[in-house]
FIKOLZA-1660 file (N, C-alpha, C; in steps of 0.1 Angstrom, whole numbers, plus 5000, padded with zeros to 4 digits):
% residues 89
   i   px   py   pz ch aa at
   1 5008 4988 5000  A  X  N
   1 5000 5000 5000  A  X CA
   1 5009 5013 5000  A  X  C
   2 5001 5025 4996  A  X  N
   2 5006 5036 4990  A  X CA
   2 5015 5039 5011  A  X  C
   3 5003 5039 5021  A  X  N
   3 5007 5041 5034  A  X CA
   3 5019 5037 5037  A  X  C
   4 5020 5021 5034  A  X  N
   4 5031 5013 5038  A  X CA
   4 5042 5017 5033  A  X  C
   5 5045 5023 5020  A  X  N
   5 5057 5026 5018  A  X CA
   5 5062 5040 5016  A  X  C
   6 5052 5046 5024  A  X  N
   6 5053 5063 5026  A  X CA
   6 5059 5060 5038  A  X  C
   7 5051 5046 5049  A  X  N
   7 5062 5047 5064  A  X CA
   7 5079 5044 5062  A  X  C
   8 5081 5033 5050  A  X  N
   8 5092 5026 5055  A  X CA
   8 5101 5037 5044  A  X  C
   9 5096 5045 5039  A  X  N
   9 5109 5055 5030  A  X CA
   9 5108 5068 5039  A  X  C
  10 5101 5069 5048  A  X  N
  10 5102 5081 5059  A  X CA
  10 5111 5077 5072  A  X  C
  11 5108 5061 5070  A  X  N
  11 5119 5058 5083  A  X CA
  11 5134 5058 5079  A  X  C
  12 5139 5055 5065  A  X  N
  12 5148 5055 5062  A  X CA
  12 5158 5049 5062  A  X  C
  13 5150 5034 5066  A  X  N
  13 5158 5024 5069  A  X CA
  13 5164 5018 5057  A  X  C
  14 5157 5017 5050  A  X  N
  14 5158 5002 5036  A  X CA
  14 5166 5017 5026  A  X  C
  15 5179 5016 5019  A  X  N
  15 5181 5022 5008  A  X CA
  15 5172 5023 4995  A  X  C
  16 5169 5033 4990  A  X  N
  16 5156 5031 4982  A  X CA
  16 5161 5022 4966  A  X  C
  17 5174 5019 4966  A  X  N
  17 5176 5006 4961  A  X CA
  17 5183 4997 4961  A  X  C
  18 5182 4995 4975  A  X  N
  18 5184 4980 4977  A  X CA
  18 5178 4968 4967  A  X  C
  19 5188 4962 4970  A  X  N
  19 5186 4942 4961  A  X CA
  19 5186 4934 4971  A  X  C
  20 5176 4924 4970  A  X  N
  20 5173 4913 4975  A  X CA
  20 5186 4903 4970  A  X  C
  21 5190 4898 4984  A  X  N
  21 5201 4888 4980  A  X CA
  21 5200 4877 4967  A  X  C
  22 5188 4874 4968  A  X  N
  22 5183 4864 4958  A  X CA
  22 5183 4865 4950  A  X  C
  23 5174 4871 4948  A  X  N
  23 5168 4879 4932  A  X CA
  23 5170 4889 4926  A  X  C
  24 5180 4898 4935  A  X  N
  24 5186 4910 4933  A  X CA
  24 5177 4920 4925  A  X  C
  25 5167 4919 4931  A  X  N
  25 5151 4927 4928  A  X CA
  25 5157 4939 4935  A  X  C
  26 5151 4957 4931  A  X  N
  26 5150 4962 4940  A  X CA
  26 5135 4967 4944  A  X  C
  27 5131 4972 4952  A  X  N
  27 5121 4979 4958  A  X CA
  27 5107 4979 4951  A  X  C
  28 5114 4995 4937  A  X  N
  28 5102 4996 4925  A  X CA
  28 5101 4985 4918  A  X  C
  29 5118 4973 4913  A  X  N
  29 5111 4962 4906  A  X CA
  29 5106 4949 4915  A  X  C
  30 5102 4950 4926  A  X  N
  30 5099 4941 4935  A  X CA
  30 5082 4947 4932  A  X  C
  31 5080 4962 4937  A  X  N
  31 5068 4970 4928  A  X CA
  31 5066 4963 4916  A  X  C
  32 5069 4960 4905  A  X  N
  32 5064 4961 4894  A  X CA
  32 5059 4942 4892  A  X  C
  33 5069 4932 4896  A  X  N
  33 5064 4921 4894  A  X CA
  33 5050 4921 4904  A  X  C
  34 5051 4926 4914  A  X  N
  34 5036 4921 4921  A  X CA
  34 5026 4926 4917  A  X  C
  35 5028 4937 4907  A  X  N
  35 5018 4945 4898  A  X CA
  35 5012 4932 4889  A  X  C
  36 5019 4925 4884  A  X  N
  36 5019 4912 4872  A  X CA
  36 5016 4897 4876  A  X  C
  37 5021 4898 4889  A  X  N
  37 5020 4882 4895  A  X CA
  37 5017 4879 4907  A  X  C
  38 5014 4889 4915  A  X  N
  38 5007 4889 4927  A  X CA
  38 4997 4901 4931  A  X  C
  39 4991 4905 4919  A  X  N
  39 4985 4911 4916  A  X CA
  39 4975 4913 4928  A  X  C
  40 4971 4924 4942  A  X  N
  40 4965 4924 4951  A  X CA
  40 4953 4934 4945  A  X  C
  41 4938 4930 4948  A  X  N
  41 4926 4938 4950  A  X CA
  41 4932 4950 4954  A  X  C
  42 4924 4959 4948  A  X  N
  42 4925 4972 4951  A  X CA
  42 4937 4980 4956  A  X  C
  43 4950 4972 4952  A  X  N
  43 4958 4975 4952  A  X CA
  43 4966 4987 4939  A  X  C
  44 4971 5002 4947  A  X  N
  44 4978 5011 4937  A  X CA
  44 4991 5012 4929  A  X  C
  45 4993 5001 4924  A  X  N
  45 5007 4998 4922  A  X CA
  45 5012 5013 4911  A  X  C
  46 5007 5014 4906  A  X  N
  46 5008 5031 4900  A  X CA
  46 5015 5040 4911  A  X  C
  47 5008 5041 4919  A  X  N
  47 5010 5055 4932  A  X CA
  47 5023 5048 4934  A  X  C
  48 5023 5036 4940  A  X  N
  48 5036 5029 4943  A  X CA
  48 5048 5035 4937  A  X  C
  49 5046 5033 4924  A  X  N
  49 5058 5037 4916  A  X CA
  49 5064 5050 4915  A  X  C
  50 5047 5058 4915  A  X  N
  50 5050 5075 4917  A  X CA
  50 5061 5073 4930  A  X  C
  51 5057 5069 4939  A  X  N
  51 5064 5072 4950  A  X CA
  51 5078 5071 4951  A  X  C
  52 5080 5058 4946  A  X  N
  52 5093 5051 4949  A  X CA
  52 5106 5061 4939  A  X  C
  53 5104 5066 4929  A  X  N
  53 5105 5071 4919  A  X CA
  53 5108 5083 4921  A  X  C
  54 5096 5089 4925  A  X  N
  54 5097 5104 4935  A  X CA
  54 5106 5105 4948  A  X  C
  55 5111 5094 4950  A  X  N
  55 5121 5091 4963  A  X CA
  55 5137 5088 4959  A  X  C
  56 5138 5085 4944  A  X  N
  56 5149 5086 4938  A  X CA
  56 5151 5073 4934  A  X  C
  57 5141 5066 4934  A  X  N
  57 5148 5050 4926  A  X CA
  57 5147 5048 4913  A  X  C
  58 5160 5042 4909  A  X  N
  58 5166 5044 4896  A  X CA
  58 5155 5038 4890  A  X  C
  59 5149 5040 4876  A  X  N
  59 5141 5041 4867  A  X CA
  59 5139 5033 4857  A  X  C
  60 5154 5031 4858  A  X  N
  60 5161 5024 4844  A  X CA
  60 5168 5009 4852  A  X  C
  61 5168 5009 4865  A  X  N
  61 5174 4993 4870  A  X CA
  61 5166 4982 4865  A  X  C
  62 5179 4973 4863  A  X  N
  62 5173 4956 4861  A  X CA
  62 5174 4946 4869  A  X  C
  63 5167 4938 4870  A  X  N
  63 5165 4926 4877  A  X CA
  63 5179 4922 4877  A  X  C
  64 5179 4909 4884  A  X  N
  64 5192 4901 4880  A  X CA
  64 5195 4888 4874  A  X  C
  65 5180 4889 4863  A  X  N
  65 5180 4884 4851  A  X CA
  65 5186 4893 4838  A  X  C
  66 5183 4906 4841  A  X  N
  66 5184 4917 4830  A  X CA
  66 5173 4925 4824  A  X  C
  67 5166 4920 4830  A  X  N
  67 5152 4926 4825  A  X CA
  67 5146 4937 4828  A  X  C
  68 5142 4950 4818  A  X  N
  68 5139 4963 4827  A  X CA
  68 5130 4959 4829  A  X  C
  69 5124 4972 4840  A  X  N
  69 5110 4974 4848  A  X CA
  69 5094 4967 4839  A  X  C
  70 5102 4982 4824  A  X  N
  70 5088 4976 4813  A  X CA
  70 5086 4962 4812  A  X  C
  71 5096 4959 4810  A  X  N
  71 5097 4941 4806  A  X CA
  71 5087 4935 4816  A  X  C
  72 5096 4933 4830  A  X  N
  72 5085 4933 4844  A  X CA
  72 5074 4936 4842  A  X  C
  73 5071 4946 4838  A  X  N
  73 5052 4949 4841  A  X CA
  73 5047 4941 4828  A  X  C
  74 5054 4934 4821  A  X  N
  74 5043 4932 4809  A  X CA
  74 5031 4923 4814  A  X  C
  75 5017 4926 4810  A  X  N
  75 5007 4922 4807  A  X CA
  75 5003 4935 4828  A  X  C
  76 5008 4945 4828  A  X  N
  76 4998 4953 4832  A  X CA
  76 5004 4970 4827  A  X  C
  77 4995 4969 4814  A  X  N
  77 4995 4982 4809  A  X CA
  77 4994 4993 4814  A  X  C
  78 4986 4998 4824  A  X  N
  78 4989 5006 4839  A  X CA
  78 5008 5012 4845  A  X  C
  79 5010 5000 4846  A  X  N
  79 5023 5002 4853  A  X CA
  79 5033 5005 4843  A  X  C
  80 5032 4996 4830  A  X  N
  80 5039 4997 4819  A  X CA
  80 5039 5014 4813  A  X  C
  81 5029 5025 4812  A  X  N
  81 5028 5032 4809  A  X CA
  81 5031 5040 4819  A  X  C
  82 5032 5042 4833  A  X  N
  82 5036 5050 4843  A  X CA
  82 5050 5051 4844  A  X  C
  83 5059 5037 4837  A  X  N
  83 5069 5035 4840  A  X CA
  83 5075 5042 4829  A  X  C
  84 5072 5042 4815  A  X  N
  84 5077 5048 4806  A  X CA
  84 5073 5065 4808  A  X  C
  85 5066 5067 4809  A  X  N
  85 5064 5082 4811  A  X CA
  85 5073 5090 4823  A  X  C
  86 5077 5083 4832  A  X  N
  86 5087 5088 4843  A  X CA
  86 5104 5089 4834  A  X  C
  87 5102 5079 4824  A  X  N
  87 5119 5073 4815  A  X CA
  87 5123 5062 4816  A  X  C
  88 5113 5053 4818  A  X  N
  88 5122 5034 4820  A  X CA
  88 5118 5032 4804  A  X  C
  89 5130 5027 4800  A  X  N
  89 5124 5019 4788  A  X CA
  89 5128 5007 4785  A  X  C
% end
């Protein structure tokens, strides 16, 4: 939620791009797969991104497959177009 990640980038704990040891996902692309594959009700994964984005996370990072963000959001047109209009391509 838009709340949840207004607390945890005001606490200033998590670098706003950090990588997951694993997956070496960060934050926004951790945002963008759940847009696609964990797709939550009434969930704003748009705002999400405004935010994350508006907090300084890189735009243009890849997974640690190689894959940009767009790639990630494919099949939710929503995110895919929020993401290119900020500069991910």
């Amino acid at each position: 939620s838009v709340r949840m990640v207004d607390r945890i980038l005001s606490l200033g704990i998590v670098p706003i791009d950090a990588r997951d040891p694993t997956h070496r996902g960060t934050p926004l692309g951790w945002t963008v797969f759940g847009s696609v594959h964990r797709r939550a009700r009434g969930a704003d994964y748009v705002s999400v991104v405004d935010r994350l984005v508006a907090s300084g996370a890189d735009i243009r990072a890849r997974n640690g497959e190689g894959l940009t963000l767009v790639d990630m959001a494919r099949g939710n047109v929503a995110v895919q177009e929020a993401l290119r209009s900020r500069g991910a391509v």
